[in-house]
C-alpha positions in Angstrom: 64.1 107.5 76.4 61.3 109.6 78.3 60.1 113.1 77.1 62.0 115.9 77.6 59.0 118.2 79.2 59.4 115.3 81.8 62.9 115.9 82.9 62.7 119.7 83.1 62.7 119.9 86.5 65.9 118.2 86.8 67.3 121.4 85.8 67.2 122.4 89.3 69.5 119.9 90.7 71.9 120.0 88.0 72.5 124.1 88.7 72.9 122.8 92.2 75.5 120.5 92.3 77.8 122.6 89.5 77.0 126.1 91.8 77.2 124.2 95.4 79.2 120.9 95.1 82.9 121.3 95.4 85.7 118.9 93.8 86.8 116.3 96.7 89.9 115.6 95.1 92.2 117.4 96.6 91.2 114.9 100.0 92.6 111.9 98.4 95.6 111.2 96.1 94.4 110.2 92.7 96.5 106.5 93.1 93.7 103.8 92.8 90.2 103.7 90.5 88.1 104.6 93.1 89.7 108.0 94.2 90.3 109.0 90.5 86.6 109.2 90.1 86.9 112.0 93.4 88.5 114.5 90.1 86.5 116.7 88.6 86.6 115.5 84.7 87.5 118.6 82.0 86.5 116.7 79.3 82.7 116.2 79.6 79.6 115.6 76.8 81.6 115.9 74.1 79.5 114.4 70.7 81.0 111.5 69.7 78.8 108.3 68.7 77.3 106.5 71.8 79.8 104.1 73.3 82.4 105.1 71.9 85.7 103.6 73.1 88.6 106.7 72.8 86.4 109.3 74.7 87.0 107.7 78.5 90.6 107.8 77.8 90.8 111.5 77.2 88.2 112.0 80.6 90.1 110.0 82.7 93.5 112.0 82.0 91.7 115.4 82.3 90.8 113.7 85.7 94.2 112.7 86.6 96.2 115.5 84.9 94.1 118.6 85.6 94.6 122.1 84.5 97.9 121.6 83.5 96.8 119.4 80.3 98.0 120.9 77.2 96.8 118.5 74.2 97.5 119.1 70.6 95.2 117.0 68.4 95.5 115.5 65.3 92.8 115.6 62.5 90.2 112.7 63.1 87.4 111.7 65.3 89.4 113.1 68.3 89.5 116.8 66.7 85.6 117.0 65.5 84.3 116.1 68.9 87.5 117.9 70.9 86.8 120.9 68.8 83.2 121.4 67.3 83.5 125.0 67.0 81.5 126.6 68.9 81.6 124.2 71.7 84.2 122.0 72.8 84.0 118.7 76.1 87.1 120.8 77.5 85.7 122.8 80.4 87.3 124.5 83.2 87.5 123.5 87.1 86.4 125.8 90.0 89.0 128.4 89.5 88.4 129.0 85.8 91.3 126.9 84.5 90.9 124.1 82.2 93.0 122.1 79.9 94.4 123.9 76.8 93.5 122.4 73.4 94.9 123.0 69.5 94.2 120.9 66.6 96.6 120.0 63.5 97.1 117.8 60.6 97.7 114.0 60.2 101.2 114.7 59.3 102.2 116.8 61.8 100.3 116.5 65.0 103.5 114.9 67.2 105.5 117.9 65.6 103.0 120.3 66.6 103.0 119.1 70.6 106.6 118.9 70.1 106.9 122.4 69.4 104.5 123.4 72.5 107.1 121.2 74.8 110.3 122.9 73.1 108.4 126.5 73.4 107.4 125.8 76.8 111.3 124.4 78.3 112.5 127.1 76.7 110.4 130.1 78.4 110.9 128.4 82.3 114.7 128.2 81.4 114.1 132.0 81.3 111.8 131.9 84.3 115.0 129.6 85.8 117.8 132.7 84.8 115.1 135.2 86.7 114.7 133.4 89.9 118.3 133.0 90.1 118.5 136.6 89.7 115.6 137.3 91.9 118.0 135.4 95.0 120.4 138.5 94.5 117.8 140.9 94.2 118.3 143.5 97.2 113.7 143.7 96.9 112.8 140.6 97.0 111.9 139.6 100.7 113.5 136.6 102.1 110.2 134.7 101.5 110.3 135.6 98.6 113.7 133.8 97.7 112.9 131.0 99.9 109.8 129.8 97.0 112.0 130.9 94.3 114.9 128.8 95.9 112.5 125.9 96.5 110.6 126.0 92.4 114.4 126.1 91.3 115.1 122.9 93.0 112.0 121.6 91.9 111.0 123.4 88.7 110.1 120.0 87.2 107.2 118.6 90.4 104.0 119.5 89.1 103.3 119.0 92.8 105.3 121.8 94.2 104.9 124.4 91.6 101.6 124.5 91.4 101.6 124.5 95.4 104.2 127.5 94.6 102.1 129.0 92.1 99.6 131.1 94.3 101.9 132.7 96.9 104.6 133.4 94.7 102.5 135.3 92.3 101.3 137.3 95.8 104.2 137.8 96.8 105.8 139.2 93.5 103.4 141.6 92.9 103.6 143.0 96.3 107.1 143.1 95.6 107.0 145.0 91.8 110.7 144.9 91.4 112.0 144.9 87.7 113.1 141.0 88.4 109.3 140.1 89.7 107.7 142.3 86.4 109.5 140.2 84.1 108.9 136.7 85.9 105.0 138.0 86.2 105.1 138.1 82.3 105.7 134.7 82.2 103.8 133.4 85.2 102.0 130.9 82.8 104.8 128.9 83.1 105.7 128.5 86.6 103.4 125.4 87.0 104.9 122.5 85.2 102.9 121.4 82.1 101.9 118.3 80.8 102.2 118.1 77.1 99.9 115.3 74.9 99.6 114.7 72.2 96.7 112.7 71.0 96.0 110.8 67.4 94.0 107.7 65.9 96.2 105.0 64.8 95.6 106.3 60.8 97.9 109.5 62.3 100.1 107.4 64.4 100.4 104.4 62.3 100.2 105.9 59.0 100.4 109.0 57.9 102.0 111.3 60.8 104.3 108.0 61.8 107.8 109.8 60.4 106.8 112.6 63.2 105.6 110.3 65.8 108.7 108.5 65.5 110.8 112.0 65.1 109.3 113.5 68.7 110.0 109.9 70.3 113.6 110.1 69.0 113.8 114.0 70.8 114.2 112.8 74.0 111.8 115.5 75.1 109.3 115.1 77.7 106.0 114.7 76.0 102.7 111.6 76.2 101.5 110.6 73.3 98.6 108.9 73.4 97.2 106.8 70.1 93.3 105.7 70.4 93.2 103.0 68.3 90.2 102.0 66.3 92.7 99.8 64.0 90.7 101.7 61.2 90.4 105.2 60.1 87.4 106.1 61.9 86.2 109.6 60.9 87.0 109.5 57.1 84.8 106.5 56.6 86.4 103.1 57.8 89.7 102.5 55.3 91.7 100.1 56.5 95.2 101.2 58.6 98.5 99.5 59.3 96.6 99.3 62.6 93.9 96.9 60.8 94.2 92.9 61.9 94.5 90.5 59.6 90.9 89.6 58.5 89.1 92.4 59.2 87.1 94.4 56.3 87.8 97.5 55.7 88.0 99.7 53.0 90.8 98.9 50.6 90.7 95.4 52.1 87.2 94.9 50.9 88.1 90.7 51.6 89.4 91.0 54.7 92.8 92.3 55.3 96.0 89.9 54.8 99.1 91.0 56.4 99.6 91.6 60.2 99.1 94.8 62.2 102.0 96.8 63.7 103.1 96.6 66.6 103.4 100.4 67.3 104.4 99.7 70.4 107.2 97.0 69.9 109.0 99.8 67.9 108.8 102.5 70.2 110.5 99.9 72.9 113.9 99.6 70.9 115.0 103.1 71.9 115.7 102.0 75.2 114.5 105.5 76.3 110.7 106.1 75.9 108.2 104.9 78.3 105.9 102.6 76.1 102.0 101.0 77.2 99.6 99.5 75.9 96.0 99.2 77.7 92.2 98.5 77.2 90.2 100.0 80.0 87.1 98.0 79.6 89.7 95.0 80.3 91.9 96.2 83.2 90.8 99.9 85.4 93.8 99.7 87.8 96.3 99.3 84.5 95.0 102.1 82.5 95.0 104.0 85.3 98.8 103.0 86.4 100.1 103.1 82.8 99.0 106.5 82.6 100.2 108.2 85.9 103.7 106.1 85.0 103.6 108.2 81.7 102.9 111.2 82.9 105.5 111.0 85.9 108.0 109.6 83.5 110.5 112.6 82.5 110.8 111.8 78.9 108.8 110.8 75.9 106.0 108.3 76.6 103.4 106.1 74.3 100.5 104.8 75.0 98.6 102.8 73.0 94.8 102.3 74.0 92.1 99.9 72.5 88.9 101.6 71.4 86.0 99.9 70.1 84.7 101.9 67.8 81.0 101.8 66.0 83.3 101.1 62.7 83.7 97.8 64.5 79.8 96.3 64.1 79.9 95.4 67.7 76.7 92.7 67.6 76.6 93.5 71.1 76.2 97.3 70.3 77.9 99.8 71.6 76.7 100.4 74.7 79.0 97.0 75.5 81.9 98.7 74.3 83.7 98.4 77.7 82.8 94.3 77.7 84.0 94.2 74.2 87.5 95.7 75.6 87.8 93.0 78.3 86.7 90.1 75.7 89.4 91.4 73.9 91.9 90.5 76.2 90.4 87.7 77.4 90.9 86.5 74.4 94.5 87.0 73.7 93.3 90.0 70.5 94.8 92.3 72.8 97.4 92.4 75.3 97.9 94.8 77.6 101.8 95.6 79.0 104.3 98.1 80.0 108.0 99.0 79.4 108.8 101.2 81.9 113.1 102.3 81.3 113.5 103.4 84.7 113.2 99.4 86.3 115.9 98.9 84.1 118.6 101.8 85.7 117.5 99.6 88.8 118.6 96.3 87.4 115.3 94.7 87.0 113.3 93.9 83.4 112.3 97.1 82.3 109.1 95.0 80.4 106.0 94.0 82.0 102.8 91.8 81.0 99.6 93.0 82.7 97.2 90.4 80.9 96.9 86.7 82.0 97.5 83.8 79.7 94.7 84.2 77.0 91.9 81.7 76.5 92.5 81.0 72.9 88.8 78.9 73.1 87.5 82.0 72.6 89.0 83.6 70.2 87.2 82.8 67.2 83.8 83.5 69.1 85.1 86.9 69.6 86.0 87.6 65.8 82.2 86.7 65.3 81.2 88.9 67.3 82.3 91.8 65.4 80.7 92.7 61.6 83.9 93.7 60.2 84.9 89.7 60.6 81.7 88.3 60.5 81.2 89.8 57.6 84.0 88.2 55.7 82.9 85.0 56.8 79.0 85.7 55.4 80.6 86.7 51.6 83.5 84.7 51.7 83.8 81.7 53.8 86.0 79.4 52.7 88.6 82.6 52.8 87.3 83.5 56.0 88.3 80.1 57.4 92.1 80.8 56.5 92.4 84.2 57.3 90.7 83.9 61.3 93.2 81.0 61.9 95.9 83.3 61.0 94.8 86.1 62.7 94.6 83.5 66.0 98.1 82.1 64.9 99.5 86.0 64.4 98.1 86.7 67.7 99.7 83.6 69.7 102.7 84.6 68.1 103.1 88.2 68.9 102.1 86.9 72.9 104.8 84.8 72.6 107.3 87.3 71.4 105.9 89.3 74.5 106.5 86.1 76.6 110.1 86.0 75.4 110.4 90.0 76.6 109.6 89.3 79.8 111.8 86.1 80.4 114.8 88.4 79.4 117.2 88.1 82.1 118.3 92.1 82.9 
């Protein structure tokens, strides 16, 4: 830290590269690490705790998503620093468009995005009924029908409707037949939306699990993303179905003694929903494919992402959060995978495992690492002893249960 008089005159520059320095991402596709970091980010300085491990999820999709993000929150860490009233992180790109953001309830929050999908299907089905219209209409210029001809045949490519979106607007209002009026009225809708919907794992394990598994069940094409902290983060550290054997938390004051869920391996059994689980600190490139899959996948997705969080004790401190991610999987705590149902309408296993064969050496070096373990072991250590061996055994078993996924012959 340095004083602030001494920075002042970086003021200067800063004004000059938001005023002069444009976005380069529209000169590279957004495929690879690298060229994802070419996106402007909406979701900047928000005020969560230093290091923590959920915010570079949510930057990283603004990044890849764009102005077509529309996020609906539940209640928990994610809502206070997505929404401290008067400020939010969310922030607009060079054309004054940004990601759209509501918060609700633990409950309800998959509900909620649910009901923004539904909403939003429903109004371009109109928009669908007045293009088709708008190809008989004796006003509309030839032009004219050729976009509304080519958004009808490709209402759901983000890609081509917001390529659409500019000129057909133009054009329509040049136009000002009844057909264009009532299509300009809904003209929020011609670019294809991206619906998330974004929780803790107390929301998605927990409390709003009956909804989570409700909007999965839909069909509908939403992404929900679950930052788990395996703890109840912003209501004081309670422990969750998310919590790992051994870990204190409160209302598991002796470390916890029953395994975590596996969110995840649930969501798989419907054969129909896209389901991930990642830790960027641990794997960049899989994040990063895990969530363009999801968002390219037409139907609902889950992601489930590790996020250290200052709940945790981190020894290292948080500024390691990222390392703590990789540990994690170098480990075997944490395993990073994909189901993907399309591979399987080609024939091929639909599951795949990302992470390499864990070094199980380490495992117990990583537990120690982290207060909410070592702490168990400082007040109670012959319990300790027995409940890290079973959290190593629980987590040897669930890799092989993922090993026994992917040897599934399809």
């Amino acid at each position: 830290m340095v004083d602030l008089e001494s920075q002042l005159g970086e003021a200067a520059n800063w004004n000059y590269c938001v005023e002069h320095v444009a976005t380069k991402q529209h000169l590279v596709e957004l495929n690879n690490v690298k060229n994802s970091q070419f996106a402007t980010p909406l979701f900047e300085f928000s005020g969560a705790c230093s290091g923590c491990g959920e915010t570079p999820y949510l930057k990283l999709i603004s990044q890849l998503v764009g102005d077509r993000e529309i996020i609906a929150n539940a209640t928990g860490c994610t809502s206070i620093y997505s929404g401290s009233v008067p400020s939010t992180p969310y922030t607009k790109n060079e054309k004054g468009h940004g990601p759209a953001w509501s918060n609700s309830l633990f409950e309800d929050f998959c509900e909620y995005g649910l009901g923004m999908q539904i909403a939003h299907r429903k109004l371009r089905e109109r928009l669908a009924a007045l293009m088709q219209k708008g190809l008989e209409c004796a006003d509309c210029s030839d032009e004219l029908k050729a976009m509304f001809k080519e958004w009808l045949e490709n209402q759901n490519s983000a890609e081509v409707t917001n390529r659409l979106y500019e000129p057909m607007v133009a054009a329509m209002e040049k136009c000002g037949c009844d057909t264009c009026k009532a299509i300009l009225a809904e003209k929020d809708h011609i670019v294809k939306r991206s619906q998330w919907i974004v929780g803790g794992d107390g929301a998605s394990y927990d409390i709003g699990y009956g909804g989570l598994d409700h909007v999965i069940a839909s069909g509908e094409d939403v992404n929900i993303l679950v930052l788990d902290t395996e703890v109840y983060s912003n209501t004081g550290g309670q422990a969750s179905k998310a919590t790992p054997l051994g870990a204190i938390a409160k209302f598991a004051a002796m470390g916890k003694r029953v395994r975590k869920k596996d969110l995840g391996m649930i969501a798989t059994t419907y054969g129909y929903v896209y389901v991930a689980q990642i830790a960027m600190g641990a794997d960049q490139a899989q994040t990063l494919k895990a969530i363009r899959e999801a968002e390219a996948y037409p139907g609902p997705s889950l992601i489930i992402a590790y996020a250290p969080c200052i709940n945790h004790g981190l020894k290292a401190g948080m500024g390691k959060s990222q390392a703590e991610e990789a540990k994690a999987v170098e480990c075997g705590y944490w395993h990073l995978w994909r189901y993907n149902p399309q591979l399987e309408a080609e024939g091929k296993n639909p599951f795949s495992l990302d992470s390499k064969e864990p070094q199980w050496d380490k495992f117990q070096d990583y537990l120690k690492g982290e207060v909410r373990f070592a702490s168990v072991a400082k007040q109670f250590p012959k319990e300790a002893d027995e409940l890290f061996a079973a959290a190593q055994e629980n987590a040897q078993w669930r890799y092989k249960s993922y090993l026994r996924m992917l040897g599934t012959q399809w």
